[in-house]
C-alpha positions, -999 to 999 in steps of 0.1 A, spaced: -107 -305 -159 -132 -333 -166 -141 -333 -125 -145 -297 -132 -169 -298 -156 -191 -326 -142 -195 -302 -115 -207 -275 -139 -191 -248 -121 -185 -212 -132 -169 -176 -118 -161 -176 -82 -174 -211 -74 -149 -228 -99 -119 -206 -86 -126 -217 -50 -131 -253 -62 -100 -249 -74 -81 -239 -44 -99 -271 -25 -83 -291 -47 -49 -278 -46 -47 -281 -9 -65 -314 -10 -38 -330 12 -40 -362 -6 -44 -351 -39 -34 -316 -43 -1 -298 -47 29 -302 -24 36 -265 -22 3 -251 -22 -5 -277 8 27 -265 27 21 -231 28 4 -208 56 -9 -173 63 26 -163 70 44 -177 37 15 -164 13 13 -126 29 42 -115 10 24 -125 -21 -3 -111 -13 12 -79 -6 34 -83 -42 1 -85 -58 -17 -52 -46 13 -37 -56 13 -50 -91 -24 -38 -98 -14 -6 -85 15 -6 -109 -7 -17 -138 -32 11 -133 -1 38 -132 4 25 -169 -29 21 -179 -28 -13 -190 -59 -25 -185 -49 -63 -200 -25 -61 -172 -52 -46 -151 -75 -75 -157 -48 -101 -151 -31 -90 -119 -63 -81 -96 -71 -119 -109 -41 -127 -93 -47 -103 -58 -86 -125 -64 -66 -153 -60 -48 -141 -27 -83 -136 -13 -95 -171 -20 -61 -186 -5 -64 -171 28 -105 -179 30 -95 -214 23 -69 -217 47 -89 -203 71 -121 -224 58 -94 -256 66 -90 -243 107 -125 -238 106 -127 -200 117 -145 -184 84 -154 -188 51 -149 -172 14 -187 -168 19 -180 -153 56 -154 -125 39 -183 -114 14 -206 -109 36 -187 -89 59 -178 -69 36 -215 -65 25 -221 -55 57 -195 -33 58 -203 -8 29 -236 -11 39 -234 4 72 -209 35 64 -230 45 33 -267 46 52 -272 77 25 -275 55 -1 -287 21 13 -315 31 38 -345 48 38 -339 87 40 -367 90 60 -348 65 85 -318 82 82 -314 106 107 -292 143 112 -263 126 129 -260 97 103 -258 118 74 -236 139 88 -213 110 91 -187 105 64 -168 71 57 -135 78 80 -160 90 108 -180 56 105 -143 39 107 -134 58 137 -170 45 156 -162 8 142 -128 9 158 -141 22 189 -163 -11 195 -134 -34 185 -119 -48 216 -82 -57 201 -76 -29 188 -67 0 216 -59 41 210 -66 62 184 -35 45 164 -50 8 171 -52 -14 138 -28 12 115 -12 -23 108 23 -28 110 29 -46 79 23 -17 58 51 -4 43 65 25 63 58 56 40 19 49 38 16 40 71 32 70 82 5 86 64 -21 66 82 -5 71 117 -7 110 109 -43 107 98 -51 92 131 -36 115 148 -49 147 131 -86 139 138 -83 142 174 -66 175 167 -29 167 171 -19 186 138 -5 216 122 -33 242 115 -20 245 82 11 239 60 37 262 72 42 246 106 47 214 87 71 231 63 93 247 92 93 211 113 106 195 81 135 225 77 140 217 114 143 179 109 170 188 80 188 210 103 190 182 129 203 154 109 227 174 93 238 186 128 247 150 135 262 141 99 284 164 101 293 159 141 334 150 147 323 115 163 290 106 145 266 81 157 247 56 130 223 51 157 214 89 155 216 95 123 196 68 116 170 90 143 170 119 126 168 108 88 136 87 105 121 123 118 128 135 84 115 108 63 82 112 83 84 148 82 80 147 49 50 129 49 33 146 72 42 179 46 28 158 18 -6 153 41 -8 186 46 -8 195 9 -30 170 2 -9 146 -14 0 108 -11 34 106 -6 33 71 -19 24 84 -54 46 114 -51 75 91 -45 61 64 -73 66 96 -95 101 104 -86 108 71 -91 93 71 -123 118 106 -132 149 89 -118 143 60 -146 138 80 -177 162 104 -172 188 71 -161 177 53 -193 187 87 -214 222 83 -196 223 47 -208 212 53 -242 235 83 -248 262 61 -235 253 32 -256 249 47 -289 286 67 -283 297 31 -276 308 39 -244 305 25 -207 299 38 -173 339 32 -161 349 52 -191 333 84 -180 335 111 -156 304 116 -127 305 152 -144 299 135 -178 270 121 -165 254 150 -150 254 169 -182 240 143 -197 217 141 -166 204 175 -177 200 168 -211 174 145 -198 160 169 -179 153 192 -208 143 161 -227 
């Protein structure tokens, strides 16, 4: 620390000193100097979800702490890339400055300059132009990226899709596809000499059309799900409880034990 207060740095500037240092690859840290893009992405992904989770509890200490940490994942991947010489923390900033500049011209420009067609524009419409003059990225579905986890990026993929016009005018046609998806995989289920590879098919088609219903009523499916999930564990810890104070184990009881109990919960 005396190094780092000779240098009399503060905020940002300290953090990314920091990171130098523990890549120095003569005086910093073994594993932070041996990692890559590839190694640190699953981190970087853990993170996002962990400020997600502290906001569903309203924590805000944890709040504060774990978008530190997702800060952190930022800085690790500008330095990395600041190493190979193709940008800088300084580079990410300002495109990003950029960025919300140019799909918010409402707010950042002259009205005066501003003309019909710009205001008219809202953010996913300003997306949809920035994609179009990316040259990597190809189709309507180009840069939905593949690492997201499957449930939002079925979202996204359906998104994309809808704007063009390939979508249900309204809820019951995604209703009916997802009571014909149903119908489908329990058609193969159920079949004399089934197939994992189909089943596998049709629980896919159902899974997504799901979301797509969720899209249609205007709800993330990622929260919706985040919510279940959040049922399945209180009403599971009421089982657990009821079990422990009755001094009693899950061998020792019946699956129709447990579903009363299951329904206590409920009312609970």
């Amino acid at each position: 620390m005396d190094e780092l207060n000779t240098k009399n740095l503060h905020g940002i500037e300290k953090l990314k000193y920091i990171m130098q240092r523990l890549r120095d690859p003569k005086s910093g840290c073994k594993w932070d100097i041996e990692q890559t893009y590839e190694t640190i992405a699953p981190y970087t992904i853990e993170e996002a979800y962990e400020v997600a989770d502290a906001i569903n509890n309203q924590d805000m200490t944890s709040l504060k702490d774990e978008l530190g940490d997702l800060l952190l994942q930022v800085i690790y991947h500008s330095q990395m890339a600041s190493e190979h010489s193709v940008f800088t923390f300084d580079d990410v900033v300002d495109v990003i400055i950029d960025k919300m500049v140019r799909r918010h011209p409402h707010v950042f420009k002259d009205p005066h300059e501003v003309d019909k067609e710009q205001k008219s524009l809202n953010w996913e419409d300003q997306k949809a132009i920035e994609r179009t003059q990316k040259p990597t990225e190809r189709g309507i579905l180009g840069g939905v990226a593949k690492g997201l986890p499957a449930l939002l990026r079925a979202f996204k993929l359906q998104k994309r899709a809808a704007r063009v016009g390939f979508d249900w005018p309204d809820v019951n046609g995604a209703f009916d596809k997802l009571t014909e998806e149903l119908g489908e995989l329990e058609e193969e289920i159920f079949k004399p000499q089934k197939e994992k590879k189909k089943i596998v098919d049709e629980l896919g088609d159902l899974l997504f059309s799901a979301v797509n219903l969720a899209r249609k009523l205007e709800i993330d499916p990622e929260g919706a799900l985040r919510h279940g999930n959040i049922k399945f564990e209180k009403r599971f810890k009421y089982i657990e409880a009821t079990l422990k104070s009755n001094k009693k184990s899950f061998d020792e009881v019946s699956l129709g034990y447990m579903e009363s109990l299951w329904q206590e919960a409920k009312k609970e």
